[in-house]
N, C-alpha and C positions, 0 to 999 in steps of 0.2 A: 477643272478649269477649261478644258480642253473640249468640255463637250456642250460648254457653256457656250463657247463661241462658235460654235458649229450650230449651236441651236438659235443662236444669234444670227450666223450668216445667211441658214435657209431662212427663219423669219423675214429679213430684210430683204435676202429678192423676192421672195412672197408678195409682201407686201409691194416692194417698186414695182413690180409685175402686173398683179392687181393695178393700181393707181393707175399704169399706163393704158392698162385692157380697159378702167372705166372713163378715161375721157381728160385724163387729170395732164398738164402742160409736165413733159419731161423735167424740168425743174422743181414741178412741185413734188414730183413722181420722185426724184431724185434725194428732196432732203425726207420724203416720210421715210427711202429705206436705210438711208444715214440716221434719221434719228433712231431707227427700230434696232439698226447696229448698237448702239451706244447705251438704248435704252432699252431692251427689247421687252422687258417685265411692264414698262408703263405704257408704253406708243403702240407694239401690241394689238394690247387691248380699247387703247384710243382708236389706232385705226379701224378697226372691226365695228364701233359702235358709231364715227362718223364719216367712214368713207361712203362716196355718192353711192346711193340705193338704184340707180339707173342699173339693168342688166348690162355687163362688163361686154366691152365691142369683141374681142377675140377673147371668151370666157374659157377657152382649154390654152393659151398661150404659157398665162403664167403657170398653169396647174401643169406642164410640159416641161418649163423651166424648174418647178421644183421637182420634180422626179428626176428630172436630167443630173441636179444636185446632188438631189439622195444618193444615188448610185452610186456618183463619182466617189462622193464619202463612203458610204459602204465598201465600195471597194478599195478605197485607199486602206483604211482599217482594216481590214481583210488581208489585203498583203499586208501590212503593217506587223499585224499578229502573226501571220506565216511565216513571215521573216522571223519576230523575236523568237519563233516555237523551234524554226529550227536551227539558228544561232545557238539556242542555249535546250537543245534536246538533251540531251546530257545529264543536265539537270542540274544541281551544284557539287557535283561531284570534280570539276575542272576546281573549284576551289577548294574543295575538303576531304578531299582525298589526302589523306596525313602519310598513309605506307609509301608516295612516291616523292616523299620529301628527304632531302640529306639529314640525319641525325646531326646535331650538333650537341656533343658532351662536352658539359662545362666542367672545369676543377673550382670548388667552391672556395679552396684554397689561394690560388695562383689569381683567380679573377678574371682568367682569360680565358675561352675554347683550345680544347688541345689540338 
């Protein structure tokens, strides 16, 4: 789900990026990458078949923008996993290590721990 919406996020500055590098008014710019948020499976591929054919005014702007993204995400995940690897280096031995547990001997009798 997670990676859903990551692939959703860079789609949509893509897209707002694009729109704004071809010439499109910040608000139209605005709701394509809201809708590419929301919808990114359908709008997409809408955007790509009728955004203006004019070559884009700053055509490395947005392609700047999303790399600048990627990374950011990359590296967040990156420490992410760093972190989880060496929180739990161990392994699950913090939870199943049985020998550094107190014995408790029950009498099947009495019903109670002696």
């Amino acid at each position: 789900m997670i990676w859903g919406l990551l692939i959703g996020l860079l789609a949509s500055v893509w897209v707002y990026g694009d729109a704004k590098d071809r010439g499109l008014k910040i608000n139209q710019a605005l709701l394509w990458g809201i809708c590419t948020l929301l919808l990114v499976i359908i709008v997409l591929p809408a955007w790509l078949v009728t955004r203006p054919k004019q070559k884009a005014i700053h055509h490395n702007k947005s392609t700047k923008i999303l790399i600048v993204c990627v990374i950011i995400i990359l590296t967040t995940v990156a420490i992410g996993v760093g972190y989880f690897y060496i929180n739990n280096s161990s392994g699950l031995s913090k939870n199943t290590n049985l020998e550094l547990l107190p014995a408790v001997e029950s009498n099947p009798k009495a019903g109670s721990p002696r």
